[in-house]
ChimeraX commands (.cxc) that place a marker at each C-alpha (Angstrom):
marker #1 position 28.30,-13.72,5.65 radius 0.5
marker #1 position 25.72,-16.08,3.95 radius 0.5
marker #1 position 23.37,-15.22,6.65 radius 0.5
marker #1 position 23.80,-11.37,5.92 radius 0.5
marker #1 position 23.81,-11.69,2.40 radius 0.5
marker #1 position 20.60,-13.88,2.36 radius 0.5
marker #1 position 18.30,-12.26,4.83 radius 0.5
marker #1 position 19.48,-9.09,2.68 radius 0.5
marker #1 position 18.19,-10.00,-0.21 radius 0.5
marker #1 position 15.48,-11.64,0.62 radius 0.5
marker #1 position 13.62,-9.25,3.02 radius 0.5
marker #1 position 14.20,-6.65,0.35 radius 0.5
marker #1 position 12.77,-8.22,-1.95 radius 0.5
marker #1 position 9.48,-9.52,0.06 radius 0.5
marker #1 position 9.41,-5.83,1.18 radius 0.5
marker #1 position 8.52,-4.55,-2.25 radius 0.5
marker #1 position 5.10,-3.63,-2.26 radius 0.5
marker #1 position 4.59,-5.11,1.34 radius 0.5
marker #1 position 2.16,-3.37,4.15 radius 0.5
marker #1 position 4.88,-1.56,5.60 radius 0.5
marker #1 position 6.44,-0.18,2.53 radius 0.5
marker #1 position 2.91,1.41,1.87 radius 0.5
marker #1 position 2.66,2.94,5.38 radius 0.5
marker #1 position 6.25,4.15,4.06 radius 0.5
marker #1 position 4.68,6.15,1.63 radius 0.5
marker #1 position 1.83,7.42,3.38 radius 0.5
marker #1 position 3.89,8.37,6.30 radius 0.5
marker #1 position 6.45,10.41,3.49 radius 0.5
marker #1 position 3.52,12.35,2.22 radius 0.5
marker #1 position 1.41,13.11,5.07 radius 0.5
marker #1 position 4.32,14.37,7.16 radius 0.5
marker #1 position 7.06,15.20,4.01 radius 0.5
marker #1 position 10.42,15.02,6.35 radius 0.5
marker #1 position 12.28,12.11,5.20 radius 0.5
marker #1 position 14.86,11.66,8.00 radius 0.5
marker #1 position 12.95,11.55,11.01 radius 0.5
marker #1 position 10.94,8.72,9.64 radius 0.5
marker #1 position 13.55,6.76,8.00 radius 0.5
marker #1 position 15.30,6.76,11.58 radius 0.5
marker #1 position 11.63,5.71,12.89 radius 0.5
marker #1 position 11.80,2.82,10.38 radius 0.5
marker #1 position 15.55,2.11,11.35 radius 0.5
marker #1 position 14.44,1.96,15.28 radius 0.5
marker #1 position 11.28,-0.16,14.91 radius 0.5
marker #1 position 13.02,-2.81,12.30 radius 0.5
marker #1 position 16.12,-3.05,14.63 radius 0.5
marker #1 position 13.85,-3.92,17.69 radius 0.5
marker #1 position 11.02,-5.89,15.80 radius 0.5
marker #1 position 13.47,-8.14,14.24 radius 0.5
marker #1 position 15.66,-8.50,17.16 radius 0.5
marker #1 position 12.67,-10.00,18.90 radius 0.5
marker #1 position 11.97,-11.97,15.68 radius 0.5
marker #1 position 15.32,-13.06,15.49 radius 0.5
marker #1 position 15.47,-14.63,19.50 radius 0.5
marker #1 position 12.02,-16.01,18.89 radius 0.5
marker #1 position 13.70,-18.13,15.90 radius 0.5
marker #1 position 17.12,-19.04,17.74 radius 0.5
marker #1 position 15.23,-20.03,20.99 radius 0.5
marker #1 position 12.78,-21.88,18.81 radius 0.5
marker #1 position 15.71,-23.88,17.16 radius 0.5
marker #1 position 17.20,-24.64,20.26 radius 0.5
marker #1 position 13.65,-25.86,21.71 radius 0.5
marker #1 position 12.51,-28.03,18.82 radius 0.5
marker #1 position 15.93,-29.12,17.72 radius 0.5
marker #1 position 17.30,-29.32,14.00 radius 0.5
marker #1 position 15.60,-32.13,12.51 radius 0.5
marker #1 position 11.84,-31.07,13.66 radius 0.5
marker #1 position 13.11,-27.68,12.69 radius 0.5
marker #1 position 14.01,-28.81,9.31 radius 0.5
marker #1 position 10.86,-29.33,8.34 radius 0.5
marker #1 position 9.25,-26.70,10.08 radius 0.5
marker #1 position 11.49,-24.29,8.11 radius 0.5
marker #1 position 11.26,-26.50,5.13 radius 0.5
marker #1 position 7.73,-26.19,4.57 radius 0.5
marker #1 position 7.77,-22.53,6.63 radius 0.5
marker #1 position 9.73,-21.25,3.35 radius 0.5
marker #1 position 7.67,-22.94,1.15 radius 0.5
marker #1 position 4.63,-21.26,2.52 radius 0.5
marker #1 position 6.23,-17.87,2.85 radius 0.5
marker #1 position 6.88,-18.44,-0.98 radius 0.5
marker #1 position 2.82,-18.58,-1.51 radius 0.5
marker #1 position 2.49,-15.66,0.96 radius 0.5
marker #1 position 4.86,-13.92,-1.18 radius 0.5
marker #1 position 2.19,-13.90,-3.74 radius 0.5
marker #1 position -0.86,-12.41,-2.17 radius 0.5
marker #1 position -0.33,-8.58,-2.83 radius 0.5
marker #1 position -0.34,-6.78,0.39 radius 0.5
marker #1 position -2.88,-3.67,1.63 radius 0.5
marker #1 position -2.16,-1.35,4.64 radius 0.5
marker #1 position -5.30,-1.40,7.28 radius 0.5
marker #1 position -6.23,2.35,7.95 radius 0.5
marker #1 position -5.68,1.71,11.88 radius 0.5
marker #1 position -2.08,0.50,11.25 radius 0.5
marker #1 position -1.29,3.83,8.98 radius 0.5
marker #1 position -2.80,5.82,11.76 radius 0.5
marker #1 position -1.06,4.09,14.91 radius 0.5
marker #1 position 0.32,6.52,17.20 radius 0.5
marker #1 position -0.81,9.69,15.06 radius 0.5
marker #1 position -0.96,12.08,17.66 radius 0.5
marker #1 position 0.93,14.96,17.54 radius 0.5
marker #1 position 2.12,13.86,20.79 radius 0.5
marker #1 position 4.81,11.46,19.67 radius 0.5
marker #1 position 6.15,13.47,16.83 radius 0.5
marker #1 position 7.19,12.57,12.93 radius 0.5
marker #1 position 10.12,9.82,14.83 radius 0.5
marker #1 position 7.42,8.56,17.56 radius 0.5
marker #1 position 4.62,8.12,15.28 radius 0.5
marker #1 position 6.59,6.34,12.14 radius 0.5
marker #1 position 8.37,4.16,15.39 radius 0.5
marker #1 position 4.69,3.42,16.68 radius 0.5
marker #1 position 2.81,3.02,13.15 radius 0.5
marker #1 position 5.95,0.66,11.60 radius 0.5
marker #1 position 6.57,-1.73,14.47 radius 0.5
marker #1 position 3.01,-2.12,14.59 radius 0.5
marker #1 position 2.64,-2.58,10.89 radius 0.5
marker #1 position 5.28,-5.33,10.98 radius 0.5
marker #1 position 3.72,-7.35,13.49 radius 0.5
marker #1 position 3.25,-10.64,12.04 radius 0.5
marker #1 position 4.03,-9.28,8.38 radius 0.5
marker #1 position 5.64,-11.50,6.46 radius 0.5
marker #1 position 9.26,-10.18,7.12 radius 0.5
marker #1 position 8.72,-10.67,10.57 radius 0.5
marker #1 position 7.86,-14.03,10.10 radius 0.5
marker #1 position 11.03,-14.45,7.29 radius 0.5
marker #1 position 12.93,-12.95,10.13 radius 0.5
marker #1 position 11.84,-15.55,12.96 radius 0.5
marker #1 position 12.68,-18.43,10.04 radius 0.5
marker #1 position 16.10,-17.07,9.28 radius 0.5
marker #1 position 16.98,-16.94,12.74 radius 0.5
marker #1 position 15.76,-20.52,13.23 radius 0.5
marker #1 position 17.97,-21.34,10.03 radius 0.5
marker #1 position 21.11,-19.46,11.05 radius 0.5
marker #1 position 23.64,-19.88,13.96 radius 0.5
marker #1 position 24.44,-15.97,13.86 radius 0.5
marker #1 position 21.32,-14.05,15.17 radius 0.5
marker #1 position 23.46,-10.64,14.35 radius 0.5
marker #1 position 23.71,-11.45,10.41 radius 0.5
marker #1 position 20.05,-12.02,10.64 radius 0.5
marker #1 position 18.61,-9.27,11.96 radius 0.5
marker #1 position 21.46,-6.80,10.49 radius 0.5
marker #1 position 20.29,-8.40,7.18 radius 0.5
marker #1 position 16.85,-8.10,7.40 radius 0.5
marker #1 position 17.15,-4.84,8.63 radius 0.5
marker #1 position 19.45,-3.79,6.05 radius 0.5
marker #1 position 17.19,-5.09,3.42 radius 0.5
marker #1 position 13.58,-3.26,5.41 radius 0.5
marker #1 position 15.80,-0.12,5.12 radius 0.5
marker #1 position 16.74,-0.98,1.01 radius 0.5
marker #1 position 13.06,-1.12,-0.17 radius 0.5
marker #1 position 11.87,1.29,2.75 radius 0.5
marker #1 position 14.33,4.41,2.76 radius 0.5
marker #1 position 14.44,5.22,-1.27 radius 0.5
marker #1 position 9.80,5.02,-0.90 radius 0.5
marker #1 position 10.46,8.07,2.24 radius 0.5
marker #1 position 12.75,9.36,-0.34 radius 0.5
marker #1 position 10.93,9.42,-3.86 radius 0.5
marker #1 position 7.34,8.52,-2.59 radius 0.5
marker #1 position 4.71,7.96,-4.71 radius 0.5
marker #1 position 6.74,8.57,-7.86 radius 0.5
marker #1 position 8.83,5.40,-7.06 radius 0.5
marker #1 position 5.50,3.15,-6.49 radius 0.5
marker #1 position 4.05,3.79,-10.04 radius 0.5
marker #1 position 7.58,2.83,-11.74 radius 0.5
marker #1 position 8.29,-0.22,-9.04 radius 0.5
marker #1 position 7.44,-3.96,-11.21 radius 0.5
marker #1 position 5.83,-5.15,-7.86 radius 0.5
marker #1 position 4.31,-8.21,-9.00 radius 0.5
marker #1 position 7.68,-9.82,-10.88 radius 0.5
marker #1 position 9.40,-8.92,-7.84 radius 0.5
marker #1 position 7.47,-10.52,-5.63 radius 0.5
marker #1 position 7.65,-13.94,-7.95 radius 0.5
marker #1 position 11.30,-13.71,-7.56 radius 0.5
marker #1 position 11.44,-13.38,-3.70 radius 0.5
marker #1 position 8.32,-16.58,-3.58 radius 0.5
marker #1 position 10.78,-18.32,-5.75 radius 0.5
marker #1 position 13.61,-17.22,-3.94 radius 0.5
marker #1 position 11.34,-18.71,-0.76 radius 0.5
marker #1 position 10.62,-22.17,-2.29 radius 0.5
marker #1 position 14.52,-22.72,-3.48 radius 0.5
marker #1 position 15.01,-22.18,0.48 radius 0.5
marker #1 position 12.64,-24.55,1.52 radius 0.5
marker #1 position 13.29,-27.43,-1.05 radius 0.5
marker #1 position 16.86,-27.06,-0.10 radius 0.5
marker #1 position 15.72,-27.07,3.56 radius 0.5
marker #1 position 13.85,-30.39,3.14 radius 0.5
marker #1 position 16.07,-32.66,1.11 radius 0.5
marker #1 position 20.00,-31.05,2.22 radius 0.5
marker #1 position 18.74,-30.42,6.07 radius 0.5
marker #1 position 22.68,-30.75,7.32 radius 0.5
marker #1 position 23.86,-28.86,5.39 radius 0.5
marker #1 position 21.65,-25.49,5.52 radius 0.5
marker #1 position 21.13,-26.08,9.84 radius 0.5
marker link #1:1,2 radius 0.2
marker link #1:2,3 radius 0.2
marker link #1:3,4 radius 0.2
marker link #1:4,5 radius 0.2
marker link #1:5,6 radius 0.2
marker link #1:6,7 radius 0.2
marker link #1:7,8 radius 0.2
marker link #1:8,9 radius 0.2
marker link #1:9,10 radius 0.2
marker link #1:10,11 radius 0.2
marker link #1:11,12 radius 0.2
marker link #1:12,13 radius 0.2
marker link #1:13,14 radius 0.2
marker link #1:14,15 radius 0.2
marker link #1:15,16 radius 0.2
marker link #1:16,17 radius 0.2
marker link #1:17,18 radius 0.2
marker link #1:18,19 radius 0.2
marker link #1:19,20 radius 0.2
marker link #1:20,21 radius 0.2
marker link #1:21,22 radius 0.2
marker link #1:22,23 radius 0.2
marker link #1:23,24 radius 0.2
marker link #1:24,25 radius 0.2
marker link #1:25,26 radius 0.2
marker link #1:26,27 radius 0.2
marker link #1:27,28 radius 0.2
marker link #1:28,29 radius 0.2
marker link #1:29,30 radius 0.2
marker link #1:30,31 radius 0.2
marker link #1:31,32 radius 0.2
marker link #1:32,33 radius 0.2
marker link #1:33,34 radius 0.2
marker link #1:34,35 radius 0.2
marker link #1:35,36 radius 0.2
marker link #1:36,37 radius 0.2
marker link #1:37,38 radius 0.2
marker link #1:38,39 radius 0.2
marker link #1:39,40 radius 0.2
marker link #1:40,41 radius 0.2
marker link #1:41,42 radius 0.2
marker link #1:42,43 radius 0.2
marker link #1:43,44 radius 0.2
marker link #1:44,45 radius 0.2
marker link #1:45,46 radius 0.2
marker link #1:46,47 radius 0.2
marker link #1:47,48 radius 0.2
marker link #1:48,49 radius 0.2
marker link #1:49,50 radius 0.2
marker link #1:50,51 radius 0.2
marker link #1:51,52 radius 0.2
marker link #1:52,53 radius 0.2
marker link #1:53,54 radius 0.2
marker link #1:54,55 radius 0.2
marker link #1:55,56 radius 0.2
marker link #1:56,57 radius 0.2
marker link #1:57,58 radius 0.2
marker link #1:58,59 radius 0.2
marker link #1:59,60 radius 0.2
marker link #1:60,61 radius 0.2
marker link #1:61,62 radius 0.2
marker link #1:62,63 radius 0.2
marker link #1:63,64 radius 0.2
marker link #1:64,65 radius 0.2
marker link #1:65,66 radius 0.2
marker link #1:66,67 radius 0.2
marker link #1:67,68 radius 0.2
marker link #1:68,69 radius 0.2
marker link #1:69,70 radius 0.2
marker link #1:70,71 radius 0.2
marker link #1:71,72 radius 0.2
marker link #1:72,73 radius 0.2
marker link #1:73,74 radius 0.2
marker link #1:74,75 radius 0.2
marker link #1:75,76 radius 0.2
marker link #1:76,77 radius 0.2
marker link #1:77,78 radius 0.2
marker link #1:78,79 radius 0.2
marker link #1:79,80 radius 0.2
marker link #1:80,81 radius 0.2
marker link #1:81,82 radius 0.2
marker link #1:82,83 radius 0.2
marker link #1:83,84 radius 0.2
marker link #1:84,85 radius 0.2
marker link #1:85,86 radius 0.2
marker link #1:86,87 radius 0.2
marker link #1:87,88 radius 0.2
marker link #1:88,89 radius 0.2
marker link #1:89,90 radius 0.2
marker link #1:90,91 radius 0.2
marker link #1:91,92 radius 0.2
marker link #1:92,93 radius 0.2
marker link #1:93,94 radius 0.2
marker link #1:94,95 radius 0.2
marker link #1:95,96 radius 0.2
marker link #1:96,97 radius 0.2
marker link #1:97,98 radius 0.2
marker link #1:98,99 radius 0.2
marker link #1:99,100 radius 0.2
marker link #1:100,101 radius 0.2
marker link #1:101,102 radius 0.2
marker link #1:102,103 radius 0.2
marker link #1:103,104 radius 0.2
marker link #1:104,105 radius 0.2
marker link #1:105,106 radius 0.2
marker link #1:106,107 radius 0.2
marker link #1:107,108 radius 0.2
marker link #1:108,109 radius 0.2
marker link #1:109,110 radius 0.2
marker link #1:110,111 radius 0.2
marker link #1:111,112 radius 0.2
marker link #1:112,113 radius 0.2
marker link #1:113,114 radius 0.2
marker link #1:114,115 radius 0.2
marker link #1:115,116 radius 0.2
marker link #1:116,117 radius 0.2
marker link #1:117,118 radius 0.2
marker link #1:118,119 radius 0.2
marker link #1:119,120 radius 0.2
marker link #1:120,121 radius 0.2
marker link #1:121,122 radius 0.2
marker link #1:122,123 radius 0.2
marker link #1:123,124 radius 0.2
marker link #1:124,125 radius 0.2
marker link #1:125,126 radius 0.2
marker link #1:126,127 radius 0.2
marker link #1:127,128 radius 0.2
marker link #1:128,129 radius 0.2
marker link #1:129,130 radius 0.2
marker link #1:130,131 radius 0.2
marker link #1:131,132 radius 0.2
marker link #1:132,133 radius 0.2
marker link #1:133,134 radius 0.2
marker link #1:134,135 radius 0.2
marker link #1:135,136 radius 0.2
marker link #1:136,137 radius 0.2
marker link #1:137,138 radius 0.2
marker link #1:138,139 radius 0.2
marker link #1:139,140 radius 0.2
marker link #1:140,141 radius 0.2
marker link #1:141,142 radius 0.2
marker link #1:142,143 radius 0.2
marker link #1:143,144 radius 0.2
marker link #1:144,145 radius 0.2
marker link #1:145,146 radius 0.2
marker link #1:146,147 radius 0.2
marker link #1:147,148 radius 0.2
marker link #1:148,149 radius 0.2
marker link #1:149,150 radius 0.2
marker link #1:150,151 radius 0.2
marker link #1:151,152 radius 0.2
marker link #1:152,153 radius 0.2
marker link #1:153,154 radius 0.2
marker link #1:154,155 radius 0.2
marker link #1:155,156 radius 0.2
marker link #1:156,157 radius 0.2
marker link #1:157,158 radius 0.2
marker link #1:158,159 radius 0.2
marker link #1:159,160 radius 0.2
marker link #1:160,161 radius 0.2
marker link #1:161,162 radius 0.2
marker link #1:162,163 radius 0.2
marker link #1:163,164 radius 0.2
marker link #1:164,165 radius 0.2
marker link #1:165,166 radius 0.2
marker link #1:166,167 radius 0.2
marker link #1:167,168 radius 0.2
marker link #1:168,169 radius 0.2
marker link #1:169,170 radius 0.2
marker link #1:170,171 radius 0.2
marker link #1:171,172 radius 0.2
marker link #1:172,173 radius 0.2
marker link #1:173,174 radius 0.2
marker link #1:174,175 radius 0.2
marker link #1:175,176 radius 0.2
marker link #1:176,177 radius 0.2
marker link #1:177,178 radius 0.2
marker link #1:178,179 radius 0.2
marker link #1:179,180 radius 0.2
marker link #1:180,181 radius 0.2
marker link #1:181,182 radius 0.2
marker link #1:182,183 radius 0.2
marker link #1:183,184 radius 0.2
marker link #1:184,185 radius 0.2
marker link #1:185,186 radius 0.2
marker link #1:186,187 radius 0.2
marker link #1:187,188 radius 0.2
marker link #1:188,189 radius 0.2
marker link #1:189,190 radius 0.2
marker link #1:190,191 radius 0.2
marker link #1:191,192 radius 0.2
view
């Protein structure tokens, strides 16, 4: 449950104001049907972290827990500094896959997956895995928490990304990030 609750929180958090929760809103106005893309967004998470999420268990297996310690250790840390360079969508990831061809669902499926590619969930994804013996409370948590910041910006748009405190919240989730990897580095056992 810890791994749920924590890759939750924390990819919710990080996702505030992030690359892909812009390509969120452009995707909401230019095409103005919520479900179709918030099912795209549900699709591509699932599968992006799912690979994210083997990548870090196979890693952890590979390295072993006390290399891995400080990998994560001072992974977390960085991902905390990360946390606090603001984010800005490239204008070939908000128009990946924009042919009519592949529909509203294809498009946001294409455009998102692409758009998370190394973004810093992915990579909080790949660390939590690493950190976490159950690879299914990852990735349902840090899909759970791309589809809490993601689904209400399809849903309210632009209105919601005037009123959103983006900079506090992302000092919470760096801080949130450094707790991790402090803890990670001096109580190794006990967070492996």
């Amino acid at each position: 449950m810890e791994a749920f609750l924590i890759s939750t929180g924390i990819v919710a958090l990080a996702e505030i104001g992030d690359k892909t929760q812009l390509l969120s809103f452009i995707l909401a106005a230019k095409y103005r049907k919520p479900w179709p893309i918030v099912l795209g967004i549900l699709v591509a998470t699932l599968v992006n972290h799912a690979l994210a999420g083997a990548v870090g268990a196979w890693l952890m297996r590979l390295i072993g827990p006390d290399a891995m310690r400080w990998i994560l250790g001072l992974g977390f840390i960085a991902m905390a500094a990360w946390m606090l360079v603001p984010d800005k969508i490239d204008e070939d990831e908000a128009n990946a896959g924009s042919g009519a061809k592949f529909g509203i669902f294809g498009t946001t499926v294409i455009a998102f997956f692409l758009a998370e590619m190394g973004d810093k969930t992915q990579f909080a994804t790949v660390g939590l895995a690493a950190k976490y013996a159950s690879l299914t409370a990852v990735v349902a948590g840090t899909t759970l928490g791309m589809m809490l910041a993601n689904a209400p910006a399809v849903f309210i748009g632009h209105r919601l990304a005037e009123k959103l405190p983006v900079r506090p919240v992302h000092i919470v989730a760096a801080l949130i990030f450094a707790v991790l990897g402090v803890l990670t580095l001096t109580n190794g056992d006990a967070l492996l």
